[in-house]
Structures are given as C-alpha cells and as structure tokens.
C-alpha positions as CSV (number, residue, x, y, z in Angstrom):
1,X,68.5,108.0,74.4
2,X,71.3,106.9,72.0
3,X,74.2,107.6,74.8
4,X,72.3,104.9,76.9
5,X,73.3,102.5,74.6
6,X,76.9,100.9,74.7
7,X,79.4,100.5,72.0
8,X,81.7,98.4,73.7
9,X,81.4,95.8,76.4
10,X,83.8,94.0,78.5
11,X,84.8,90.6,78.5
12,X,88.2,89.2,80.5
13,X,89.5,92.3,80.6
14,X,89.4,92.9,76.8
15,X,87.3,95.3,74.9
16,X,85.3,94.1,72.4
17,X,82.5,95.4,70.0
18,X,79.2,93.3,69.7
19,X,79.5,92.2,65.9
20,X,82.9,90.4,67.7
21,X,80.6,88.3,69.9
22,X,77.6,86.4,69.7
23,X,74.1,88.3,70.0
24,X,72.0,88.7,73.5
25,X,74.1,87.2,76.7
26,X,75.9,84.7,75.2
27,X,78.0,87.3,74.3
28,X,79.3,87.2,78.0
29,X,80.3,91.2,78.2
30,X,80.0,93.6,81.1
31,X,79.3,97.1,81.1
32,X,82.1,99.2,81.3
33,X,80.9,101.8,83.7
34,X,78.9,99.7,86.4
35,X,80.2,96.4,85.8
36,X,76.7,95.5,84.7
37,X,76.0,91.8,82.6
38,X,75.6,93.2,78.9
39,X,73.5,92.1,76.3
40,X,74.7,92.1,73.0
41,X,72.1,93.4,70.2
42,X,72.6,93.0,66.4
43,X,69.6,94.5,65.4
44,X,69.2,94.5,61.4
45,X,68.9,98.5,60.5
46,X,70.2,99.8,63.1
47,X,74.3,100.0,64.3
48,X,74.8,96.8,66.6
49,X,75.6,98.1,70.4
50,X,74.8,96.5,73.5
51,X,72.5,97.0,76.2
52,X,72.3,96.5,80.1
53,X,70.4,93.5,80.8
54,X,68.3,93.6,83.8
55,X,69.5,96.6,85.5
56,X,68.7,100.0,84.9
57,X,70.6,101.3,81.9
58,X,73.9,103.3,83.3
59,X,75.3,107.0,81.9
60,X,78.9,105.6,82.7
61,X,78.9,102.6,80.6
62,X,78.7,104.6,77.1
63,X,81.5,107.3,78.5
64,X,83.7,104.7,79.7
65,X,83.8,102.4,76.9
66,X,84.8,105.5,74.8
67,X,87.2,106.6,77.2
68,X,88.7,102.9,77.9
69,X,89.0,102.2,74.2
70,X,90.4,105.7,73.2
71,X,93.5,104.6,75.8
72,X,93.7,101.5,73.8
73,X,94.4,102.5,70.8
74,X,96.8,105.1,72.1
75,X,98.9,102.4,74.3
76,X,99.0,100.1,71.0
77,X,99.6,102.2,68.1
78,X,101.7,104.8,69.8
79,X,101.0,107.2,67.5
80,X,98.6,110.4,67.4
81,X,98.4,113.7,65.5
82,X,99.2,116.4,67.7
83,X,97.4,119.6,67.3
84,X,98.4,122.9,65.4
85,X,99.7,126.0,67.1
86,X,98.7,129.3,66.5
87,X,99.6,133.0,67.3
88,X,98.0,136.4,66.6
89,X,99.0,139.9,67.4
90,X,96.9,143.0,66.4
91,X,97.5,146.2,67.4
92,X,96.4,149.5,66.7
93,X,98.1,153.4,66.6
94,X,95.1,156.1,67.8
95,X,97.5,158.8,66.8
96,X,97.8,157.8,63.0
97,X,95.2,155.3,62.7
98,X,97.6,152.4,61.7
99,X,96.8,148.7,62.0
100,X,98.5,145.8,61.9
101,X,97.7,141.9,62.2
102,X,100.7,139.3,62.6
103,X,100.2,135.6,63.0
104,X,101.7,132.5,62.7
105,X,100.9,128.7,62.6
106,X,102.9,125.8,63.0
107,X,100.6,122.8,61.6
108,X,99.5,119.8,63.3
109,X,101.5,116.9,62.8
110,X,101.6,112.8,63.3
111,X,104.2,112.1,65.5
112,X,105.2,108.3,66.7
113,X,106.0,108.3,70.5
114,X,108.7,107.0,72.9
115,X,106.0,105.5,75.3
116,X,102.6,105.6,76.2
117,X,101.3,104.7,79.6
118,X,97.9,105.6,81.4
119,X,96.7,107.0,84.7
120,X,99.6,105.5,86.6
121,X,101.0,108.3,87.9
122,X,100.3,111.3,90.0
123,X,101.8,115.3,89.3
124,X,100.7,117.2,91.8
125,X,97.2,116.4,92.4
126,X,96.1,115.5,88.7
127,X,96.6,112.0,87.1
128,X,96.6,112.4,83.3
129,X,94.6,109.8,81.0
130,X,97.7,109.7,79.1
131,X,101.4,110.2,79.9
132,X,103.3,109.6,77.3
133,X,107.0,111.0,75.5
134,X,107.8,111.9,72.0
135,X,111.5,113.2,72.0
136,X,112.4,112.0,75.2
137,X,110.1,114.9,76.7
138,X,106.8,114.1,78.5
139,X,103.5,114.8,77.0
140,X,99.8,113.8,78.7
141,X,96.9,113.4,76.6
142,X,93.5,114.3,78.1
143,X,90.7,112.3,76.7
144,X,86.7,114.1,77.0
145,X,83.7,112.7,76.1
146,X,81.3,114.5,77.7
147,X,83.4,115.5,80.6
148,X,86.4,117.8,79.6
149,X,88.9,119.7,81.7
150,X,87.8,121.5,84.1
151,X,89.4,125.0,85.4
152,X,90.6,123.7,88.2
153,X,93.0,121.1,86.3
154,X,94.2,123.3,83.5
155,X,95.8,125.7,86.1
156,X,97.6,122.5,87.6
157,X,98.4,121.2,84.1
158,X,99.6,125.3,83.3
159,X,101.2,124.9,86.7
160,X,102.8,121.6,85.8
161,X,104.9,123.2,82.4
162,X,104.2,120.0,81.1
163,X,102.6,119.9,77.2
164,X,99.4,118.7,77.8
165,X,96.5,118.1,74.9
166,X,92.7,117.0,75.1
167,X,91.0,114.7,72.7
168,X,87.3,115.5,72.1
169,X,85.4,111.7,71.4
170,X,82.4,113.2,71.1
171,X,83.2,114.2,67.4
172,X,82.1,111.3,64.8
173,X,79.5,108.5,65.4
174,X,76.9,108.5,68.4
175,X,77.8,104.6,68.3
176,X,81.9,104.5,66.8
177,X,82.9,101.2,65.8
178,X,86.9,100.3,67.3
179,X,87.9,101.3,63.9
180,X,86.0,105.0,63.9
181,X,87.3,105.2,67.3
182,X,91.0,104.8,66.0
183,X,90.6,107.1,63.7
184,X,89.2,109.5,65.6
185,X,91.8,109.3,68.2
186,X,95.1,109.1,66.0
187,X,94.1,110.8,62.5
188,X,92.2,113.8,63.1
189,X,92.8,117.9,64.0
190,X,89.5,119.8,64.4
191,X,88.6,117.6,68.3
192,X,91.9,118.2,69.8
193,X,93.4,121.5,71.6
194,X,95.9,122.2,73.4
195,X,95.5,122.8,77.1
196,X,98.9,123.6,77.8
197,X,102.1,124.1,75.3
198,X,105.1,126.4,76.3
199,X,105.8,126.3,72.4
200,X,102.6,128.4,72.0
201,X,103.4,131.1,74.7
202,X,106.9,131.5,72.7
203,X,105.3,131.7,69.6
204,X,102.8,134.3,70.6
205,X,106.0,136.3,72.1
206,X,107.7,136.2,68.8
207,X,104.4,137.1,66.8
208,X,103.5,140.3,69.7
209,X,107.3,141.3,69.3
210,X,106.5,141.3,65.0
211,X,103.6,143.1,65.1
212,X,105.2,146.2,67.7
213,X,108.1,146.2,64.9
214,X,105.3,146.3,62.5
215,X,103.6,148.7,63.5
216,X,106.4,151.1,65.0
217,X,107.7,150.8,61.1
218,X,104.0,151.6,59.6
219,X,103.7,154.4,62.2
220,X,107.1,156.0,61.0
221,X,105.7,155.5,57.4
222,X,102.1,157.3,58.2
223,X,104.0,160.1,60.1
224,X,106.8,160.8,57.7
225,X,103.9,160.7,54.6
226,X,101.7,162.9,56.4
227,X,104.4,165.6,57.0
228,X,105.1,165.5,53.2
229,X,101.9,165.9,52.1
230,X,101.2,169.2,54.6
231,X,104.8,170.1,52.8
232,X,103.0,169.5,49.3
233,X,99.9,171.1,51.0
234,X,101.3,174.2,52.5
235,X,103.7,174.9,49.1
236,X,99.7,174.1,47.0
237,X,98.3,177.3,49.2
238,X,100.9,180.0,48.5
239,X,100.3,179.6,44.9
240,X,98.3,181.9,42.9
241,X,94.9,180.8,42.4
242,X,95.0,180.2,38.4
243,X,97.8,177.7,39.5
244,X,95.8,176.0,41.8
245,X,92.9,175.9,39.4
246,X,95.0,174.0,37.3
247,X,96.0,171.3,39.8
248,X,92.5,171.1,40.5
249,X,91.3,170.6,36.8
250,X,94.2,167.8,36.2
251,X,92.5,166.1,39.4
252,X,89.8,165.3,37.9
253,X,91.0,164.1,34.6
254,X,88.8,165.9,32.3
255,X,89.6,169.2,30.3
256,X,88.6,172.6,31.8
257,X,86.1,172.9,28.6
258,X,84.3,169.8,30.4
259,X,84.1,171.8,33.8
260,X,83.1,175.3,32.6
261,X,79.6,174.9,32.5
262,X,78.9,174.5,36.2
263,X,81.7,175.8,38.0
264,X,83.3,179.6,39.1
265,X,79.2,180.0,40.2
266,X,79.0,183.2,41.9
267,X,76.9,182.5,44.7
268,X,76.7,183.9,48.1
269,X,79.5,183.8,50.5
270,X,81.7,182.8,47.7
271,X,85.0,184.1,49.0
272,X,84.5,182.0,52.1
273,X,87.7,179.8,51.2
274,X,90.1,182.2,50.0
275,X,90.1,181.3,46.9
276,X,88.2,182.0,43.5
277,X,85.0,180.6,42.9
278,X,86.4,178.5,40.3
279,X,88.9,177.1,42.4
280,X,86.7,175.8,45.5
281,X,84.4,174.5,43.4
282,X,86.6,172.3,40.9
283,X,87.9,171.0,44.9
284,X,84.3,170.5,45.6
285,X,83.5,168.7,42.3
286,X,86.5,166.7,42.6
287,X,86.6,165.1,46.0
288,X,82.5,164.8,46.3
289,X,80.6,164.4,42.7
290,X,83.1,163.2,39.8
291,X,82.9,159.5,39.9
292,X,80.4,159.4,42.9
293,X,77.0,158.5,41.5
294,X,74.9,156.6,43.6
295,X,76.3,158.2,46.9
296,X,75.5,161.2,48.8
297,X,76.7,164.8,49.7
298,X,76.2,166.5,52.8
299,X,76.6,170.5,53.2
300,X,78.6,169.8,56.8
301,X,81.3,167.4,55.4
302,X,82.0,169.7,52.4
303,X,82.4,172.5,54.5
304,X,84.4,170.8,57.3
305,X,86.9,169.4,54.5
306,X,87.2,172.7,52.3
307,X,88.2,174.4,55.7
308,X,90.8,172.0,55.8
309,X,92.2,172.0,52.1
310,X,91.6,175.6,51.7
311,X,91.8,178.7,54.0
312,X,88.8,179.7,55.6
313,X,87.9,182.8,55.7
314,X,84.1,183.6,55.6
315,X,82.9,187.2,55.2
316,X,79.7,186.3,57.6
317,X,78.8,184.1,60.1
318,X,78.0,180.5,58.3
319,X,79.0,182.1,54.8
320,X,80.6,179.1,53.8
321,X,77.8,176.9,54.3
322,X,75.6,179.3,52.2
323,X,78.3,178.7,49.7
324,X,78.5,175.5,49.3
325,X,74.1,175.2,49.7
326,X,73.7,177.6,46.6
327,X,76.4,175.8,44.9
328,X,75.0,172.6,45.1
329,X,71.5,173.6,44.4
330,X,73.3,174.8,41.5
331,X,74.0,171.6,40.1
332,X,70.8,170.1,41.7
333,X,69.4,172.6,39.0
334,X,72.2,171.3,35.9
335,X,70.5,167.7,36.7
336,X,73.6,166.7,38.3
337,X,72.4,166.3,42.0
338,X,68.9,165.4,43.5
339,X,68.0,166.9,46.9
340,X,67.5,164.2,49.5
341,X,66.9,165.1,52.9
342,X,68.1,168.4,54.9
343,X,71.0,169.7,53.6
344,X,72.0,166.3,51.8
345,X,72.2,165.9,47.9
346,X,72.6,162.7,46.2
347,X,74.8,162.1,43.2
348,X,72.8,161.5,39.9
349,X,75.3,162.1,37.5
350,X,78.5,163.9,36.8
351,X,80.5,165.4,34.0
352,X,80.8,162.7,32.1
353,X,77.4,162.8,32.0
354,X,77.3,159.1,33.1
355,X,74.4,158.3,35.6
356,X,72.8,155.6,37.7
357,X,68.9,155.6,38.2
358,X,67.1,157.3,40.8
C-alpha cells in the first residue's frame, strides 16, 4: 500500500525528504504520525520515501507529513491561490414557458498575505489548520488529505462568518516531493473550495435578483408577442378564404402551380375546418411535409393543431380526422408520404420533389 509509505520524515523538528538525508537509519528521521524511528530508502526505480523501521507501518505518518509540510510552505511563502467564486440562477415561467440562466464568476486569484499562523487558536470549538489575513481580514485555510471537513465544522465555520477555504493534498503524486507539495498548495485551482465565503452568498443574491429581472422582462416579451400574434391570427380568420389561401401559398415559398397537383383534395369531412379544401390543406402541407423529410406525421397532432389555426367545425363526429386520414393517404398515394404505423405517415419527399431514402 503506497500510503504506507512516508514522504517526509522528521529530524530536530525540521522536515526533510529522504534524497536530503542519507539512505536507511543513518538518516536519523522519525515518523511524523507516531513518532516512529524512520528508515530512509533510495531505491533505484522507484520514488525515494521512507519507511518505519521496526514497528508496524502507521496510517498517520503519510497524512501527517502531507499535512505538516502543506503548513510549511503556507507559513513561509505566505502566499496561495485562493479559489474562484461562482453564482447561478435559473428560473423558469409555467405560464409562458420562458427560461432563463444567469451566472457569474469571479476567478481565482494569487494573493500574498498579511500573516500566516497555524492551529494556535481556538473560534468557538474549531481550531483551523490555518489562520491567516490578506487585507487586514482573517481567513483560515483547511488542509485534507484524506480527512476533509466534516458537517459538523462547516456549520461552525458557516456559523463563524469567517472566509474559510480547504486544500485537497490528495491531488498530484502518491509520494509528492517538498517541491510538488508547494506547488500543489500555492499554484493550483481545481483541489481547493470554498467552505465558507460571504462574498459568494452576495454574489448569488445579485445573480437570483438578475435572473427574476430577466425573466419578468422575457415574460412581458412572450406575453406581449403572443397577444400580437392572436391579433394577427384573429384579423387572418375573418378573411375570405382566397385571401388566406394566398398567405398560405407565400408560407411555403413555392408558387401555387407547384402546390396544385395535391392539394384542394375533396375528401371526406372536408369542410371540417371552415375553410376550403385548398386552404387547410396548403396549412397542413406547410407546417407538417414541406421541408420535413425524414420525420413523421401523425393524424392526432394535425388535427389538434388545425383546430387551433383554423375554426373547427366538423359536420360528423371525428370528421376531421377522416379528413386529414384521406388527405394524407392522398399523398401517401403521389409518393410523397409512406404509411408507418397507425395513423402515422413518414415524410419521403415533398414538393420540391427532394427526398431522403427509406
């Protein structure tokens, strides 16, 4: 087990790593965690480390060295990248089906600090690894290798109002060298979160308070666009039917001449939307086939959608949805469609006689 071994020993209260002293006990360390005689081992393809010599190996020693040499480098470079805050806000309107996201970041950043100064004093129950102050404001530092804060401490630390960060060691090497460990400690971001930050509980206020304006403002835009288009749509079913043909025509782009073939079909129930058979149908063509290949076409959506661009008004119970059946068989018959399943078509081609295999 690789955690068994020890990257760092003890020696006269300093810290040292085994290619710094001599190899087996003449290097004179002790384990971190037990207080254990060390043996140093500089084995030739493999990372040097050292070992316990004639006790049983200890979990502490390799957690301790980690977390003793992590405060080192903190209490003599004075300096650490703090981590990144971030804020999101999504909401969502039922009514008018409008969405919005809002976030904001403010970036991790090196900072140099007033003081640094470990596990010397007490705030309410918890004693940080790290209390330090950048700005003349305190900040502790958590440092985890395998054991990270518990729930119990974060609601002291949340408790506390004091900005409070953990380090994770247990990104990077099994076995760090002093130098990996530095690094790890002062230059990265992705093994360091923040535990507690009042900064980030502002920020999120200012990003929830963005996205309710944001959305309010989309919500105002949905509902006054909706109320023009059942304007547009309410003016679109007074007119007379060769005027709404035409609308219907110019929706699809293509001259009547291109349309004429296959639609004003005089199938049963065809005055089931109040309109001519020409009319529905160029609707129909529009919204489900031009453009569509490759998808499909169901009897029930057609229906449920012309009742709602149209007037419906069927002469007999289900008329419409004979209607729309024989009209669709219709062009399953022009080569257009392909029956499916039920009372589903799919799309082979349309007008423009461009297709897509089947």
């Amino acid at each position: 087990m690789s955690k068994l071994k020890i990257p760092l020993g003890l020696r006269d209260g300093l810290l040292l790593a085994p290619s710094e002293v001599p190899n087996g006990l003449a290097c004179g360390c002790s384990c971190p965690g037990c207080g254990a005689q060390l043996i140093a081992k500089h084995p030739r393809e493999k990372i040097a480390h050292f070992a316990h010599h004639s006790t049983e190996a200890c979990l502490a020693g390799y957690e301790t060295a980690l977390h003793l040499a992590a405060k080192k480098v903190l209490l003599q470079r004075r300096e650490v990248v703090v981590p990144g805050i971030s804020a999101q806000s999504s909401l969502y309107d039922r009514e008018t089906g409008a969405e919005v996201t809002v976030s904001k970041t403010i970036a991790s950043k090196n900072v140099t600090l007033d003081s640094v100064e470990e596990e010397s004093r007490e705030f309410e129950g918890i004693v940080p690894d790290i209390i330090a102050t950048f700005n003349g404001k305190l900040l502790f530092i958590e440092i985890a290798v395998t054991h990270f804060v518990d729930d119990a401490k974060l609601e002291k630390l949340q408790q506390i109002g004091i900005p409070a960060f953990e380090i994770d060691l247990s990104y990077g090497p099994e076995l760090p060298t002093l130098a990996e460990i530095e690094q790890i400690v002062i230059r990265e971001t992705i093994n360091r979160n923040w535990l507690f930050n009042p900064r980030k509980e502002a920020l999120q206020r200012v990003v929830d308070e963005k996205a309710q304006q944001d959305l309010a403002e989309r919500v105002a835009r949905t509902l006054e666009s909706r109320a023009l288009l059942q304007e547009q749509h309410e003016l679109y079913l007074k007119l007379p039917d060769k005027e709404k043909l035409r609308i219907e025509v110019a929706s699809t782009g293509l001259p009547f001449s291109a349309l004429r073939s296959f639609v004003g079909k005089q199938v049963r129930g065809a005055r089931s939307f109040g309109v001519s058979s020409h009319v529905w149908q160029t609707a129909l063509y529009h919204r489900f086939i031009h453009g569509k290949q490759g998808h499909n076409v169901d009897v029930e959506e057609v229906c449920s959608w012309l009742s709602k661009h149209l007037t419906l008004c069927p002469p007999f119970p289900n008329a419409e949805k004979v209607a729309v059946w024989d009209f669709l068989t219709s062009l399953a018959t022009l080569g257009m469609l392909r029956r499916d399943r039920g009372q589903t078509f799919y799309v082979y081609k349309d007008a423009t006689g461009q297709n897509l295999p089947y």
